[in-house]
N, C-alpha and C positions, 0 to 999 in steps of 0.2 A: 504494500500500500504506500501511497506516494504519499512524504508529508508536507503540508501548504507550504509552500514560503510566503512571505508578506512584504509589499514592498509600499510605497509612499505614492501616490499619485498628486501633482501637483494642482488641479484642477479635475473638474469633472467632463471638461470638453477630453481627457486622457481616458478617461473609460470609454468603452468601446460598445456601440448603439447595443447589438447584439448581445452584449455582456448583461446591462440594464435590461434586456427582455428576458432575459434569463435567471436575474437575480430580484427582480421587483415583482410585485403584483399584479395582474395585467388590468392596465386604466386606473393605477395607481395618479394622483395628477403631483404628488410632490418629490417620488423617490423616479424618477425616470430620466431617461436619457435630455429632457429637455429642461426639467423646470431649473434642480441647480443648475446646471449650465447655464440657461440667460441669467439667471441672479449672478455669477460668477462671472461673466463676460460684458455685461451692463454694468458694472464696478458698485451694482450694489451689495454685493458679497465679497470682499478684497480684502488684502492688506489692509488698505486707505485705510480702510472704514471698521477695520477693528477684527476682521475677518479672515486669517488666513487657511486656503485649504490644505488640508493633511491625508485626506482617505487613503482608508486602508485598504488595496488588496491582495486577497489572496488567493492564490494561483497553481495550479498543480499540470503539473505538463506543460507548462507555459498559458495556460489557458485559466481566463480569471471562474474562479468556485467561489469569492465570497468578497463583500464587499463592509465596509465601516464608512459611515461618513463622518470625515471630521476636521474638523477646525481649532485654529491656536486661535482663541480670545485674548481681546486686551480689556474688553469691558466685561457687563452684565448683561446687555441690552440687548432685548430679540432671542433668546434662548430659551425664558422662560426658566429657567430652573430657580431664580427668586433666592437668589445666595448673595444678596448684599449687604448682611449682616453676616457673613462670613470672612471678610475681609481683613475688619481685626484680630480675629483669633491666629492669624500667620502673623502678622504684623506682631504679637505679642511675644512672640520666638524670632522676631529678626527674620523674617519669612515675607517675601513680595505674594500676594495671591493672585496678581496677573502679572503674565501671561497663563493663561490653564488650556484646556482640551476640553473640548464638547464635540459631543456626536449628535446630531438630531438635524431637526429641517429650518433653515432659516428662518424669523419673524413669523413661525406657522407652530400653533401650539395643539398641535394634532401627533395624539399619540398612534407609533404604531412600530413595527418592525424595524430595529437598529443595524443588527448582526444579520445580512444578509447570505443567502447560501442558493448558490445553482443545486438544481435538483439532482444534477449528476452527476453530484459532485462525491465521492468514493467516500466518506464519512464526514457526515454535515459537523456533527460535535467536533469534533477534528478543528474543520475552522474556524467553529467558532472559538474554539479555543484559544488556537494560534492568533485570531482577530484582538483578542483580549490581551494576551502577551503584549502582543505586538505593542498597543495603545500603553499597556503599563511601562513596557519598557522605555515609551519616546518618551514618558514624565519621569523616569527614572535617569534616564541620559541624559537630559536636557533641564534637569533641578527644577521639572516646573512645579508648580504647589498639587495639581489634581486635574481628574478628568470627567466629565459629567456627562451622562447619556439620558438625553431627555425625552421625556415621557416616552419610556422603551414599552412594547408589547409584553404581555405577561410570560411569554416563554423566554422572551429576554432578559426579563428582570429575574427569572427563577435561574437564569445562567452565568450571568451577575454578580448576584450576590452570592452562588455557589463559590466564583472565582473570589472573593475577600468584598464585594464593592457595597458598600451602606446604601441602603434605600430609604427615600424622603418618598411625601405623598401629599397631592392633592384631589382636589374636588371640580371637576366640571359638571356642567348641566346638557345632558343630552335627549331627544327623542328618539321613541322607538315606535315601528310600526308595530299594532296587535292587532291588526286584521280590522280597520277603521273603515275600509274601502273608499271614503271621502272629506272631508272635511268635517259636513254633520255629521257624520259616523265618531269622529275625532272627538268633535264635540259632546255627542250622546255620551261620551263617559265620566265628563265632569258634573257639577254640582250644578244646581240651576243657577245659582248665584254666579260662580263662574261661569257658567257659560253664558250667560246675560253680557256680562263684563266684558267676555272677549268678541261677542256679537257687536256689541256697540264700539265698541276699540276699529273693528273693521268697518263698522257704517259711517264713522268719521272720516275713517281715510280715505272712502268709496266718496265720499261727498264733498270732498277737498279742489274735484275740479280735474286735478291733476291724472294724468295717462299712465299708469300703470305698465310695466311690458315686464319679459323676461325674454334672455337673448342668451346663444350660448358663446363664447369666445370669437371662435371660426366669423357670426353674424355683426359682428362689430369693425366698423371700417378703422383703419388707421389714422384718419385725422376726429375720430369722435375721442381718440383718448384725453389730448390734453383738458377738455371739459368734463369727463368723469373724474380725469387725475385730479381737478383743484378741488371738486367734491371728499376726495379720497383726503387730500392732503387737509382739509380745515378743519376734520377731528383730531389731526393731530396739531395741528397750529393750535388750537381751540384749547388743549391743555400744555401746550408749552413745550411738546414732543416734535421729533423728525420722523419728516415721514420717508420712509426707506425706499420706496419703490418711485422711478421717474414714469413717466407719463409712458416714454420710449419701452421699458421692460415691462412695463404690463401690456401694453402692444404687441411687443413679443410673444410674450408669453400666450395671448389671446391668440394669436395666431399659429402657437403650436401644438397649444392646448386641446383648444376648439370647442369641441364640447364638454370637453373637462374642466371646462373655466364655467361659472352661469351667473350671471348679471343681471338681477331686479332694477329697474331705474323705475323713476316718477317724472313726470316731465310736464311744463307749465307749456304749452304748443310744440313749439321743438329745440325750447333749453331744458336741459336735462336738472334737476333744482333738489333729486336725490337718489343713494346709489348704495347699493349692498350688493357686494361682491363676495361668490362663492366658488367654491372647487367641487367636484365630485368626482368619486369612484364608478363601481360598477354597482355597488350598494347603499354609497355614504353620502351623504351632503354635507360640506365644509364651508360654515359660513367665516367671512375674515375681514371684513371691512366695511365700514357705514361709513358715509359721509354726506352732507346736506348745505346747502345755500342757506335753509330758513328753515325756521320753526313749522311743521305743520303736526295737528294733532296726531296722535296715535299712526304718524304716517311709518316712524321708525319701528317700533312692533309688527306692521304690515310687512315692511319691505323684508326686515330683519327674520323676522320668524313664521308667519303665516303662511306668507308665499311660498317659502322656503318647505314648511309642510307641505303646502299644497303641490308641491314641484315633485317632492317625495312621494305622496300619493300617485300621482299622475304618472311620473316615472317610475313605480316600483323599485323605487331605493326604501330602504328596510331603517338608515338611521339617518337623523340629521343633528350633527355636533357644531354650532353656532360661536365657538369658541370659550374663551376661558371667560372667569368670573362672570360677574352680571345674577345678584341673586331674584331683578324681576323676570327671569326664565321658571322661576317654578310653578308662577300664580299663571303660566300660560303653556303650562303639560311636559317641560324638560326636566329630566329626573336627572337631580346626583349621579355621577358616575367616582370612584378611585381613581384615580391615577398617581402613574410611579415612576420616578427615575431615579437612577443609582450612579454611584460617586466614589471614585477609588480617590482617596487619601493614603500617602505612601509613609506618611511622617505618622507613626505612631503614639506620639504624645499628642498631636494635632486630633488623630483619628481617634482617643481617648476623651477628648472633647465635644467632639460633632455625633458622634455614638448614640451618646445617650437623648442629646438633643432631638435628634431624629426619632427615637422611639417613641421620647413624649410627644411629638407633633403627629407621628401615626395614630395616639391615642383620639387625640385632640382633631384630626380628619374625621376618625371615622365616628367621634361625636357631632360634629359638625354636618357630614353625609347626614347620620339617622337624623338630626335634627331638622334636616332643612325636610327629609323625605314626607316627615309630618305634617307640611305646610302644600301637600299636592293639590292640585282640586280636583284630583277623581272623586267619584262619589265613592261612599263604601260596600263593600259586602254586605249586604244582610240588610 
């Protein structure tokens, strides 16, 4: 049996299309041959900007069986793993905490599979194992403080943490389909009081004037972006953030996407005035970006989540994950989910410290989870 070797790829335009068809999920929209790539060749994934690529593959016969995505951080920002109160604990030993190592999907807080592995590949454990070495060794050679794999799949994280790596935990709010067949179906299983609530939520937006559409990547011309992008960009102006994507890369992206990209707008004639931008799988709805000119009623609940249902229904997608926080998803049917990412710490006086931290926050998640799941608006049993 041949044992992986692992080598460093400097970009992901260096993985090879065929490689990506073999190691992703097929209509995957963030682990494939296109999406890092334009993030990576747009310079919104760079050096520059805080971002350098590292990915790991690994290869047997010359031929890639497994895949790591990863990046040397200088910051915290767009990763999602919420370690910035981690920073003085290295500082406290004369320890810099960036540069580090993360594995996960850029500015996209969608958990899913890390450790990637071709199916024909002669023993999958194998590389992922050698995938794991490898990662510990480049923070072991290169004195960085840690490596963070975020929001890894559950078989990842069980392999993980097998290898030494601490697991942290949070809470999203996600839908799932149970057999709804329509929106009133949807509704039928909340409480009248909710469902009152969310009827009227959509008869304001229905009444706002405004045009409504959904579009999938592919149907958006190239000069509509710079006017969704200033949409995009004034929630993050709005609190004092950068917004990472230019107008140009999500163009891109739209255009190799296509229908893995889907775009809710509202439009006052034919200026676009708001915009929630989603991804999808062959099962998943990915919602990732709101952005508005003006205040309209309940227009942000529509674009954001209804639709977004309704898209689900229509297209026999089975989940839709709207992204992180936001606790008014629950009073409109997204249940709590876990999620996990893990953390190799190489400094054992360090890793003595963050240890125990981490287990009272798993305590403290999954009080959080049961407590929000109480506040559902299904109706009940009985």
């Amino acid at each position: 049996m041949t044992k992986p070797n692992v080598r460093i790829a400097g970009s992901a335009a260096e993985i090879p299309a065929e490689a990506w068809g073999e190691l992703a999920a097929p209509g995957d929209p963030f682990l494939n041959a296109d999406f890092l790539r334009i993030l990576e060749a747009s310079g919104v994934v760079a050096p520059e900007t805080g971002w350098q690529p590292l990915h790991l593959l690994a290869t047997e016969d010359d031929r890639v069986v497994g895949l790591l995505p990863l990046y040397l951080k200088s910051h915290s920002h767009g990763d999602f793993i919420y370690d910035w109160s981690w920073r003085p604990v290295w500082e406290r030993f004369g320890r810099d905490y960036y540069p580090r190592l993360i594995s996960g999907v850029p500015y996209t807080p969608v958990a899913g599979p890390r450790l990637l592995v071709a199916p024909r590949s002669a023993d999958a454990g194998a590389v992922r194992r050698a995938l794991i070495r490898a990662a510990q060794a480049l923070v072991a050679g290169q004195g960085w403080s840690s490596w963070h794999v975020a929001l890894a799949a559950a078989d990842d994280v069980a392999t993980l943490e097998a290898a030494g790596l601490l697991v942290s935990h949070d809470v999203q709010f996600h839908w799932a389909d149970a057999g709804f067949g329509d929106f009133d179906g949807f509704l039928h299983s909340f409480s009248a009081e909710k469902r009152r609530k969310v009827r009227a939520e959509r008869r304001r937006a229905a009444q706002s004037g405004l045009r409504i559409e959904v579009r999938h990547g592919g149907e958006i011309r190239a000069d509509e972006w710079p006017a969704l992008h200033a949409l995009y960009r004034s929630t993050f102006e709005r609190f004092g953030n950068h917004a990472a994507f230019s107008a140009e890369c999500l163009a891109a992206l739209a255009a190799a996407l296509d229908e893995r990209m889907v775009v809710f707008t509202a439009s006052d004639g034919e200026v676009p005035v708001a915009l929630s931008l989603c991804f999808r799988s062959a099962d998943t709805l990915f919602g990732r970006y709101w952005g508005a000119s003006r205040a309209v009623d309940s227009l942000h609940f529509e674009l954001c989540f209804y639709r977004g249902i309704d898209y689900c229904l229509r297209e026999g997608l089975v989940r839709f994950e709207p992204g992180a926080g936001g606790e008014h998803k629950i009073a409109r049917g997204f249940v709590p989910q876990r999620l996990r990412s893990a953390h190799w710490i190489p400094d054992p006086a360090i890793r003595r410290i963050v240890a125990p931290h981490l287990a009272r926050q798993a305590a403290g998640v999954a009080a959080y989870r049961d407590d929000a799941a109480r506040h559902l608006p299904f109706r009940r049993a009985g």
